[in-house]
C-alpha positions in Angstrom: -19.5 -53.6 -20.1 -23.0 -54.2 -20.5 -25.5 -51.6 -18.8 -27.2 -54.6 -17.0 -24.1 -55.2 -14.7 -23.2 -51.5 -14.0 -24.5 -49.5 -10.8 -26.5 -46.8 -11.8 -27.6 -45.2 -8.7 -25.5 -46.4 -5.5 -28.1 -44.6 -3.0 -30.7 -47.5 -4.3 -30.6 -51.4 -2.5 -28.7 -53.4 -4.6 -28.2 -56.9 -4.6 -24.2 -58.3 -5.6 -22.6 -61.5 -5.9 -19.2 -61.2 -4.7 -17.4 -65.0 -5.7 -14.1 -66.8 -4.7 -12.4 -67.6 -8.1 -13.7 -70.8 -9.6 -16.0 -71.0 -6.7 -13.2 -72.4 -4.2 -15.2 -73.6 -1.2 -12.9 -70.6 1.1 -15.6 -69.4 3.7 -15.5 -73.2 5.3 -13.5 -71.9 8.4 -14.1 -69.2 11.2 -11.0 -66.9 10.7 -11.3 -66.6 7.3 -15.6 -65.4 7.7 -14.2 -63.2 10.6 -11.8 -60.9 7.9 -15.1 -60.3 6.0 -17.2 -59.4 9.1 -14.0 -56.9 10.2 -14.2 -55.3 6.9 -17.6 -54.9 5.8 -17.5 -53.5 9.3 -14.8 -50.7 8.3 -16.5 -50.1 5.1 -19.3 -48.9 6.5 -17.7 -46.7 9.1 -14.9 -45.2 7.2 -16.7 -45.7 3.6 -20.2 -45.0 3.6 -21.8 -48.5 2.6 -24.5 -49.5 3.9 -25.4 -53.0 4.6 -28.7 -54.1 4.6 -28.8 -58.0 4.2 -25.8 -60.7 3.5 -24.7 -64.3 3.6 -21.5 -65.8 3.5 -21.4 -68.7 1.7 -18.4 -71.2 1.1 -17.5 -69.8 -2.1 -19.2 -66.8 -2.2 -20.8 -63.6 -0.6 -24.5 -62.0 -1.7 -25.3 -58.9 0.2 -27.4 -56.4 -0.4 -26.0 -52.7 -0.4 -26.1 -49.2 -0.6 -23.4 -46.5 -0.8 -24.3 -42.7 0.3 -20.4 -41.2 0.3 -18.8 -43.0 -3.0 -19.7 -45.3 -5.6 -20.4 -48.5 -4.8 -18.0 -50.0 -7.1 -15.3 -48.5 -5.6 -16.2 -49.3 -2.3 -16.7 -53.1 -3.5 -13.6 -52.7 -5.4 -11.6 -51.8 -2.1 -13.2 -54.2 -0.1 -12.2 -57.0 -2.5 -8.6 -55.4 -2.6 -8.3 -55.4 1.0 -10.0 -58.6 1.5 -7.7 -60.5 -0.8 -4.6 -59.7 1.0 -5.9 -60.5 4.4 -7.4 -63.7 3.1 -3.7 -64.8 1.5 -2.3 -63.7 4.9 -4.6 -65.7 7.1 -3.9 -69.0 5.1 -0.1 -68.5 5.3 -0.5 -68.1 8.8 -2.9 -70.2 10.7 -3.7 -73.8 10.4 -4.8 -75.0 7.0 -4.8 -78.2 5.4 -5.2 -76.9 2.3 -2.7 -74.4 2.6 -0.6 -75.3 -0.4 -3.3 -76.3 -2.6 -4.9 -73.0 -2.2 -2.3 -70.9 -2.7 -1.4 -72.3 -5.7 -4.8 -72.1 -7.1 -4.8 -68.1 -6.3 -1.3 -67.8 -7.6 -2.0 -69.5 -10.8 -5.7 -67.5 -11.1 -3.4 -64.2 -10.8 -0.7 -65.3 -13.5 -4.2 -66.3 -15.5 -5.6 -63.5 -15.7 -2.6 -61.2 -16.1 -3.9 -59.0 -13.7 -3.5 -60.1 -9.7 0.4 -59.4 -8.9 0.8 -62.6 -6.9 -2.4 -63.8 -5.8 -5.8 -63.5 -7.3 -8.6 -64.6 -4.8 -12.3 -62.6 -6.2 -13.2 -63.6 -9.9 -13.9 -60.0 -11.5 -17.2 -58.0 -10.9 -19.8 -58.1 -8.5 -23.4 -58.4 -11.0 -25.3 -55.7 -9.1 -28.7 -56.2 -9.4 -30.8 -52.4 -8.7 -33.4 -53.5 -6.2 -35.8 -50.5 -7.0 -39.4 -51.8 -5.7 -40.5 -53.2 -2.6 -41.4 -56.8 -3.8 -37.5 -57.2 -5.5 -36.5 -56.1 -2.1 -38.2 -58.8 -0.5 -37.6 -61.2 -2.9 -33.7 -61.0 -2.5 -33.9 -60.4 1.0 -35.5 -63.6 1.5 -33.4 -65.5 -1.1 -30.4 -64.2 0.4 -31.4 -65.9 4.4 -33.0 -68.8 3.1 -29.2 -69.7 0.6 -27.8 -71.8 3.6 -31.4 -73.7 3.7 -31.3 -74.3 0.0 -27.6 -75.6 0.2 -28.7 -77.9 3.1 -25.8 -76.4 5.9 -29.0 -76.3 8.2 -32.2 -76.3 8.4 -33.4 -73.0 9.3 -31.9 -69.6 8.4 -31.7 -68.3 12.0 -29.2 -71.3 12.8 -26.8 -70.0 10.2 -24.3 -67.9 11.8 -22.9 -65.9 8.2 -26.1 -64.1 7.4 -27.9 -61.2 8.5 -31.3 -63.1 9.3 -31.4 -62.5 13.0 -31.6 -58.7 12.3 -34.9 -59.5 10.4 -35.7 -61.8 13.0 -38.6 -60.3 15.4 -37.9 -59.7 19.6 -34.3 -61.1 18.6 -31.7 -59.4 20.7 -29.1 -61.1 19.4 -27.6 -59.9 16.2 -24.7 -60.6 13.7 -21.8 -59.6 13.7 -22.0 -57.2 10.7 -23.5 -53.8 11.3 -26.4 -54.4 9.8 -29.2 -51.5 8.7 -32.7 -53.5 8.0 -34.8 -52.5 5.0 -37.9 -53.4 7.4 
């Protein structure tokens, strides 16, 4: 694995790309946005990450993290683990059109790749990106809010419910529903 997509330093913002395999448009419906919030939730109260920007978009997740107890990788690894089975179990379960579609798509993903048992939801790795000056901060901070812009679902970031922008947002009192930690 190349040096570039390893976490050197999980105490340092870093910027990751978590995506749906072949960018399945999952994240279109509330339930399914709701098992992210839950767990990104109990990983940072039970696994020490820190969460200090995201965005859920239809096929995939940016956020930008830190992780003071454990490696990050193992925390993302766990979150994708846990994620993955909550996700299957929320299409079986509630209303879904494309129920059988996507369930076949993860199921064949899985036999694919050899290595999901039944269903294989995230496409492997996360491509951290170290965020270790102020103006790479920014930079991805601001990329990150401004994503549903750019991918015209509305047209301003504080209208977008999946992100983290009202926390950045000045004499906002309401916040998402991620426990978010600023960088500013």
């Amino acid at each position: 694995m190349s040096e570039k997509y390893k976490v050197i330093d999980s105490t340092v913002p870093t910027f990751i790309t978590i995506t749906i395999v072949d960018w399945v448009d999952l994240f279109v419906r509330p339930n399914y946005c709701t098992i992210l919030d839950e767990s990104l939730n109990y990983c940072i109260k039970e696994k020490g990450l820190s969460v200090h920007a995201y965005v859920y978009m239809t096929s995939h997740i940016h956020l930008i993290v830190t992780a003071f107890d454990g490696e990050l990788q193992n925390v993302i690894r766990d979150f994708k683990k846990f994620t993955s089975k909550k996700l299957i179990e929320a299409i079986k379960e509630h209303p879904e059109s494309r129920r059988e579609w996507l369930l076949r798509k993860f199921s064949f993903e899985a036999q694919k790749s050899g290595r999901a048992k039944n269903y294989k939801v995230w496409q492997d790795g996360f491509h951290p990106v170290i965020l270790d000056t102020l103006e790479k901060i920014e930079q991805r901070v601001n990329y990150i809010h401004y994503n549903p812009v750019e991918a015209e679902i509305v047209f301003h970031e504080r209208d977008y419910v999946n992100s983290s922008y009202r926390n950045y947002e000045e004499d906002n009192t309401i916040f998402c529903n991620v426990n978010v930690e600023p960088l500013w």
